[in-house]
N, C-alpha and C positions, 0 to 999 in steps of 0.2 A: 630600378623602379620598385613600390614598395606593391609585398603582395597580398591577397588578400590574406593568408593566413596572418600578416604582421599586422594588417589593420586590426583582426581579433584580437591577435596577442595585447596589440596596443590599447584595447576598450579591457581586457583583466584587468593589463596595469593600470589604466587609469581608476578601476573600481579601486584598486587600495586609496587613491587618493579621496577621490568624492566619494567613496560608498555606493558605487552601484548596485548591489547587493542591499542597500537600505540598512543593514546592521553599519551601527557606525555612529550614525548619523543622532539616530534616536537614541541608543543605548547613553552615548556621551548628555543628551539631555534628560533622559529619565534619572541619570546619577544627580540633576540639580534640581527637577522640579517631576512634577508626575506628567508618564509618557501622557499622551493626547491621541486623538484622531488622527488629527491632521501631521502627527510626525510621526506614525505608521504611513498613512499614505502620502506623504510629500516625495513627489518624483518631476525630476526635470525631462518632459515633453523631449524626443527623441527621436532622430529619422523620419519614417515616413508610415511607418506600419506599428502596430500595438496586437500582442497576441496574450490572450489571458489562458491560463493553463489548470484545471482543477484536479486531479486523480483521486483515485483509490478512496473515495468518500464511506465508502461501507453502508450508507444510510443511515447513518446520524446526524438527524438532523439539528440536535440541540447541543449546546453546548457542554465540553467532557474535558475531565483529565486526561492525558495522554502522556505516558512516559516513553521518550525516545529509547532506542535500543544499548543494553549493556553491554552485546557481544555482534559485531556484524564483521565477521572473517574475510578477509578476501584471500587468496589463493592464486597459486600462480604468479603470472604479471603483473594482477594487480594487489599483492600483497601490500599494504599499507598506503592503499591510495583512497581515494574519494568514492563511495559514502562507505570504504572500510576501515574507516574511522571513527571514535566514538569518546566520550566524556574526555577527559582533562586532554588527551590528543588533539582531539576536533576542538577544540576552544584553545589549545595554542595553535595549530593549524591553520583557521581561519581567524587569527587575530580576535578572540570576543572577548569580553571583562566576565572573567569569574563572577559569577553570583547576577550577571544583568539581564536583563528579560529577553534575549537573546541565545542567552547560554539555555536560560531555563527551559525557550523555547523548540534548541535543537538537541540537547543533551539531556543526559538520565542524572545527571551529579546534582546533589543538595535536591532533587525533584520534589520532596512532600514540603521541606521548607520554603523555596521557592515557588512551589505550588499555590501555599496558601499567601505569599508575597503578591505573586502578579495575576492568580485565579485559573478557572477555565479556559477552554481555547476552542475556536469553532463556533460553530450553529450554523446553519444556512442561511437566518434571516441576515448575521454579521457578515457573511460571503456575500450576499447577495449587494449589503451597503459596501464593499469594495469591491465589485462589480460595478455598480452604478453610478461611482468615484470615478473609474479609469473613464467608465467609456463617456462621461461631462468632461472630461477630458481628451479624451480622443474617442471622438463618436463613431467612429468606425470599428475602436477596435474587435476582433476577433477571439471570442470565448468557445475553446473547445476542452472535451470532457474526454480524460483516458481512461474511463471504465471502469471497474469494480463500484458502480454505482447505486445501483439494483438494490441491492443486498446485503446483508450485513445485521439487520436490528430488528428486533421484535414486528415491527408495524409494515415493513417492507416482506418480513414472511408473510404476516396477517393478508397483504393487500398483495400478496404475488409481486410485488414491485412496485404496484400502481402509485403509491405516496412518492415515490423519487423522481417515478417517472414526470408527477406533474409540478413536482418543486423544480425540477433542472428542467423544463418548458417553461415554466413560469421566470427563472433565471434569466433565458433567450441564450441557452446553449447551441451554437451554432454547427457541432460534431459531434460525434464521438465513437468511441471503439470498443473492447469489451470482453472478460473475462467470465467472472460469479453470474454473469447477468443470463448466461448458457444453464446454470444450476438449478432454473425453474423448468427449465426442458425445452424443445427449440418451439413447440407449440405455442407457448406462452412470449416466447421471446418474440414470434412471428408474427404473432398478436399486436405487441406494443411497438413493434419498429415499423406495420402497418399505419399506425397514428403518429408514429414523432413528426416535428416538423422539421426537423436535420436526419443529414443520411446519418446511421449505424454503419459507421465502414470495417473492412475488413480485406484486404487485399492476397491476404494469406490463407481467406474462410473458402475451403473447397466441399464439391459435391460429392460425395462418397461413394456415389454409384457410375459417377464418370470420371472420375478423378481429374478436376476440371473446374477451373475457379467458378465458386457459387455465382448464378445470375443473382438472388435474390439480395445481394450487399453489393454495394459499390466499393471497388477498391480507393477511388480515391474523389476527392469533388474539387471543384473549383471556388476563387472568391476572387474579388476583385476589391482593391483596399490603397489608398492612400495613391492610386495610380497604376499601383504592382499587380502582376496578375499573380493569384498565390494558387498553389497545388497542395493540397493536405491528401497523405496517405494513410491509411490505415492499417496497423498491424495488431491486431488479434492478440491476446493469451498463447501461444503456438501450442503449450504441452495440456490441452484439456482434456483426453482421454486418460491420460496417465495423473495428471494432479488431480483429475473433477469424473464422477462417473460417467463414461462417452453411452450408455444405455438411455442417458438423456438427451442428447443430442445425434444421434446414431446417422441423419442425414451428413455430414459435415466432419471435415477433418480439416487440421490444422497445421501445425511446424512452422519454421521460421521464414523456410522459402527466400532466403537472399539472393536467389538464380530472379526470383518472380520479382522481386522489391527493386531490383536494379534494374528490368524489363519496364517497372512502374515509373521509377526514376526517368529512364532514358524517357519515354513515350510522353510522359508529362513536358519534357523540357521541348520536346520537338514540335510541342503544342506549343509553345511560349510562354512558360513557366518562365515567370522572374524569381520566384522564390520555392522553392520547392523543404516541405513541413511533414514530419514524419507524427504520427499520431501514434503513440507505441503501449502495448501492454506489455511488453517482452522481459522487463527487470534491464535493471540499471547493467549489467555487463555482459548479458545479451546484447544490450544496446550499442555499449560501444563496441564490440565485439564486431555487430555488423553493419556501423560507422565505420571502421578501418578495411570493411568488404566494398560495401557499397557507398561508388563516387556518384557525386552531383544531390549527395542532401544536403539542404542547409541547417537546419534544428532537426532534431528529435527532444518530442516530449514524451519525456520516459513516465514510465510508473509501474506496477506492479510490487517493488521490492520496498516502496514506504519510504525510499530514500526523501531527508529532504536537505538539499545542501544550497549555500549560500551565494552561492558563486557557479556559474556555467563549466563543465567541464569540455573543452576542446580536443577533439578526437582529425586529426587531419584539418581541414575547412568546416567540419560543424563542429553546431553548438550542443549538446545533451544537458538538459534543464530537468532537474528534477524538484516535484513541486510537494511530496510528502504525502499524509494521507489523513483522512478523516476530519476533513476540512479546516483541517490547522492551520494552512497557509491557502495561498492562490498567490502564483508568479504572473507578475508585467514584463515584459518582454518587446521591449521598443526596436528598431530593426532599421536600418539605413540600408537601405535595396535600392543601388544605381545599377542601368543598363544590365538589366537581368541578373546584378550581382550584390551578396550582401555583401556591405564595406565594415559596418560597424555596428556594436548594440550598446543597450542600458539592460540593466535585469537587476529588479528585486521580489526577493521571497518575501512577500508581504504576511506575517504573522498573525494570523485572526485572535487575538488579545478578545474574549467576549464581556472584560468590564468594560472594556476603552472603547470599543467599537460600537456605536449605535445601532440595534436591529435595525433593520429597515421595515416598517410596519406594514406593509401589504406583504412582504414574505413569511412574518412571522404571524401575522394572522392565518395565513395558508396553512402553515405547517399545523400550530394549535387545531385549525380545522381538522388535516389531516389525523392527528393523536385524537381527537376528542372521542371518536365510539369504543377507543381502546383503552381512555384516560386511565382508570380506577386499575386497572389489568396493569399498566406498567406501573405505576406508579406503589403498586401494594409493596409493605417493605417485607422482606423473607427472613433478615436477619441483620446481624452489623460485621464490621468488618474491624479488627488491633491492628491488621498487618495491610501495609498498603501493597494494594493487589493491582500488576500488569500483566503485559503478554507482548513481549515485543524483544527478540532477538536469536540469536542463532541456538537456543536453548531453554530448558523451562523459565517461565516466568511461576510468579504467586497464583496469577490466575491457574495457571496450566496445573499447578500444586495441587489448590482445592479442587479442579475437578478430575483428578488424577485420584485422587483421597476419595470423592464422594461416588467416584466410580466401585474401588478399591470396598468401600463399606455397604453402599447399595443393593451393591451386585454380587459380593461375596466373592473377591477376586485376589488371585495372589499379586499379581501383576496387574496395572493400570496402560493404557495408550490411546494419549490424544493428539491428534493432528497438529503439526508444526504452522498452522494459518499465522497470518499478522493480524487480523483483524481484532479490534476490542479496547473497549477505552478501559481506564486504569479505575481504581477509589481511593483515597490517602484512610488513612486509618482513624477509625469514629464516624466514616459514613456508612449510610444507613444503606442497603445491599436490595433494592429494588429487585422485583422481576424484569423490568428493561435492565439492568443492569447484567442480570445473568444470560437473558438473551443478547446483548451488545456479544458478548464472548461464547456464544454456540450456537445463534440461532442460522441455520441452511436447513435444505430441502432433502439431506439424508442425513437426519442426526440419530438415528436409531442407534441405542447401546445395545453394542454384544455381549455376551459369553460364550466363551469359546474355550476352547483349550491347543494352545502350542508348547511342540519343542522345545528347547534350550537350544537348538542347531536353527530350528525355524525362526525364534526367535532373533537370533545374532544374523540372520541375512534379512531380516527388517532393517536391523538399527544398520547396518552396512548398505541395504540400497540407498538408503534414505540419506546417508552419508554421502555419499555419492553423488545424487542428488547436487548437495550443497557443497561439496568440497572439492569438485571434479574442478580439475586446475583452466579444462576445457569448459567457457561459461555454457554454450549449445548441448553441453551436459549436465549442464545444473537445470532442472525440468522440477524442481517442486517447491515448498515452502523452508522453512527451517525444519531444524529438527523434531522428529517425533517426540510429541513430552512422554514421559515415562514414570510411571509411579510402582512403589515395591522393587525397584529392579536396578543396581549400579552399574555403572561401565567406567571403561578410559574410552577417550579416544582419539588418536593422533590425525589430527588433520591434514600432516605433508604426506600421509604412507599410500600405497595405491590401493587400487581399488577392492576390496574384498578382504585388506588390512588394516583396518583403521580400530574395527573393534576389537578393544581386548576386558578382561578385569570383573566380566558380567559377573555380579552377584546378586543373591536372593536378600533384600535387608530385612527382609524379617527375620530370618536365623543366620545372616553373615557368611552362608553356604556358597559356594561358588555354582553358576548357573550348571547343570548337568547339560551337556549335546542332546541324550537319549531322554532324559525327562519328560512327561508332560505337565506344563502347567498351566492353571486357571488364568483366565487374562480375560481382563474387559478394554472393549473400545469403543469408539464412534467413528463415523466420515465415511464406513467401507465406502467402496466405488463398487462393490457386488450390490447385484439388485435385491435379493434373497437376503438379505439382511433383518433379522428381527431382534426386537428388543422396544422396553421405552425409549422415549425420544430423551435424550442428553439433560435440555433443559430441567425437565420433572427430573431427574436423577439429581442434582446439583441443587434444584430449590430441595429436594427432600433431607437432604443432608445440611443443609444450610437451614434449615425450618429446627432440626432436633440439636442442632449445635448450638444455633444461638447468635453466637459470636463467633468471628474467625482470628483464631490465631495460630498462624503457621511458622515452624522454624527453617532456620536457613536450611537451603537445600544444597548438600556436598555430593550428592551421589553421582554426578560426570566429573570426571577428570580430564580437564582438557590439554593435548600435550604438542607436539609439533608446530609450535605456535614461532 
């Protein structure tokens, strides 16, 4: 008898055939006429259940460059598996045609060329018209939100949040979970999840003075759809004290809790749970990590780590769908749930193309709404950009360059250090460098630039936690972002060596001196998680130097040697 896990196997293979996935389909007609609407979202109606998926949105709400990541390592077990993989791999990998709007869409290769081939990508009003696709199609389906919504861009600092919080209401977001969205402090957080009109869940979110799952968040809620009784759980951000200042949210601790998530599991199912739906901030191999712990989940929809891949990863009997970030994509996710069991899916990463896709004009009226007292503010240009500027991978980006540079110059610093975050849309070179632009890439609620002075020994156990962090072969020990950008200051560093070995090769590039242990040197940063932090805020640091330049033009940057690869 066949089992479920074969029936899964059996809906991959059959995506190679039909394209469940959606790439495939369009890409072979965009090669003979120009993509459409309607051959992004063309999807054959599927089982009994439809689940839409949005993540890591940052608050952008309009439409952006976004270059996919050049370097995303995996380690351990999952050395050279899904999503750590990236340009010419990940497009033989997944089958996609070099050069078609597909590749452009999940990879960094040919990016400015094909950039200005197939345009922007995103906006909310375009989410919103595929949102309003599926569910004329399956009026039921269920849209839930994995968090990092809050925050991210100029107008969402301005409003504490408020502009996202009323575009994903106005959406009809039916959940969600939640990281950055703790970064306004839990006051404000208690504020707005007092008026959502979906739970804020969190089944990992505890009270810190009883150590004892939070009353005020539901671990998990109910839906009833296509017949199936569904169980959506919620898991939290788990490492926010340690990634996000915990002096903001000081009620509330977190962790992964897989002892708690399989107590969720069980008690759900013993309610009559026919499908049971994991709502995850945790990063894509956290995820699976505690897929292969805990039995009786069906999906996990992952997010935190920006992953966005084409195809469902199967870990045991679930699915882990990763849906990308800053509103590039939104996943369909069709589902065949007999007698409390799923048999079978469809799933496509539906790519938000924003020439091809129609706003949908009551969204995009909102948001305009939403920008207009701020209009003039973002949109003032600072400066231009030679060099096309991102921020996305396990190492500096262009963006991470210049503000690593305008720290270095502002502040009068031997050494530069900016936070390893994913968030931040891209610019191809010859656009004009807005203040949203430079907010898209610093703007949070502790951006205050240091000076300070470290070690050369202090130093080297940063760039080695932080390593750590990302390289620990154990994903329940990867607790933060990429790596620390770095500016003034080279390394190597081996990513199979253990822990407290990875760095070596520190030099000063200003004089090519090797870092001293005993030294102290000038260093500027942002992000501290100490409260006592003083400095200007990030963003004026970055227009100021961007205002006396002019123009950005940045050269390649050699200063990491990466090596245990």
């Amino acid at each position: 008898m066949i089992s479920r896990r074969e029936f899964l196997q059996a809906s991959i293979a059959a995506s190679a055939l039909y394209g469940i996935s959606g790439f495939g389909n369009w890409s072979k007609l965009s090669a003979q006429q120009a993509l459409t609407q309607d051959d992004l979202l063309r999807f054959d109606t599927f089982g009994n259940v439809s689940l839409i998926h949005v993540t890591d949105i940052h608050a952008h709400l309009k439409p952006i460059w976004f270059r996919e990541p050049e370097w995303n390592i995996g380690v351990g077990d999952v050395t050279g598996k899904p999503p750590h993989v990236v340009g010419k791999d990940f497009i033989e990998m997944f089958n996609l045609t070099p050069g078609s709007p597909e590749a452009y869409a999940l990879t960094y290769v040919d990016f400015e060329a094909l950039g200005r081939t197939y345009g922007r990508m995103g906006g909310m009003d375009r989410v919103a018209t595929v949102v309003n696709a599926i569910r004329a199609d399956r009026p039921d389906a269920l849209l839930l939100d994995g968090g990092d919504t809050w925050h991210g861009s100029m107008t969402s600092y301005l409003t504490k949040g408020q502009d996202m919080v009323n575009v994903m209401n106005a959406l009809g977001v039916e959940a969600m979970t939640s990281h950055w969205e703790w970064t306004f402090g839990q006051d404000r957080v208690r504020e707005i999840v007092d008026g959502l009109p979906f739970p804020f869940l969190g089944q990992n979110i505890f009270d810190n003075e009883w150590n004892e799952p939070s009353e005020e968040f539901d671990p998990y809620t109910w839906f009833e759809r296509g017949g199936v009784k569904i169980a959506v759980i919620g898991q939290a951000f788990p490492y926010m004290p340690i990634a996000n200042p915990g002096w903001k949210f000081p009620d509330f601790s977190f962790g992964i809790r897989d002892g708690r998530m399989q107590e969720m599991v069980d008690e759900v199912r013993a309610q009559g749970a026919d499908l049971v739906v994991v709502l995850s901030h945790n990063g894509f191999d956290v995820d699976r990590q505690m897929a292969s712990r805990v039995t009786g989940i069906d999906v996990v929809l992952t997010g935190h780590t920006h992953d966005a891949l084409p195809e469902p990863v199967i870990v045991g009997e679930t699915l882990l769908i990763a849906s990308g970030s800053h509103g590039k994509f939104v996943t369909r996710l069709d589902l065949d749930v007999r007698d409390g069991q799923m048999m079978g899916f469809r799933h496509k990463l539906i790519p938000v193309f924003s020439d091809v896709i129609t706003p949908d004009a009551d969204m995009a009226a909102l948001i305009d709404n939403e920008r207009a007292p701020y209009k003039d503010q973002l949109e003032e240009v600072i400066g231009h950009t030679d060099s096309l500027l991102y921020r996305r991978g396990n190492f500096n980006g262009t963006w991470d360059d210049l503000i690593c540079e305008a720290i270095m110059e502002e502040r009068d610093t031997e050494i530069a250090m900016s936070p390893g975050v994913r968030w931040g849309a891209s610019l191809l070179p010859g656009d004009a460098i807005t203040r949203e632009d430079i907010h898209s890439v610093t703007s949070m609620t502790y951006g205050e630039c240091y000076r300070t002075e470290m070690t050369g020994d202090f130093l080297k156990v940063v760039l080695e936690d932080v390593a750590d962090n990302i390289f620990n072969p154990d994903p329940y020990f990867q607790q933060g972002g990429d790596m620390v950008r770095i500016g003034g200051l080279g390394y190597r560093v081996d990513v199979s060596a253990p822990v407290n070995q990875r760095i070596s090769d520190m030099t000063l590039l200003s004089t090519g001196e090797a870092i001293d242990p005993e030294r102290n040197y000038v260093v500027g940063g942002w992000a501290s998680v100490n409260p006592e932090t003083e400095g200007p805020q990030i963003w004026d640091v970055v227009e100021n130097h961007i205002r006396k330049i002019g123009r950005v033009a940045l050269q390649p940057n050699t200063s990491v040697q990466v090596t245990g690869l």
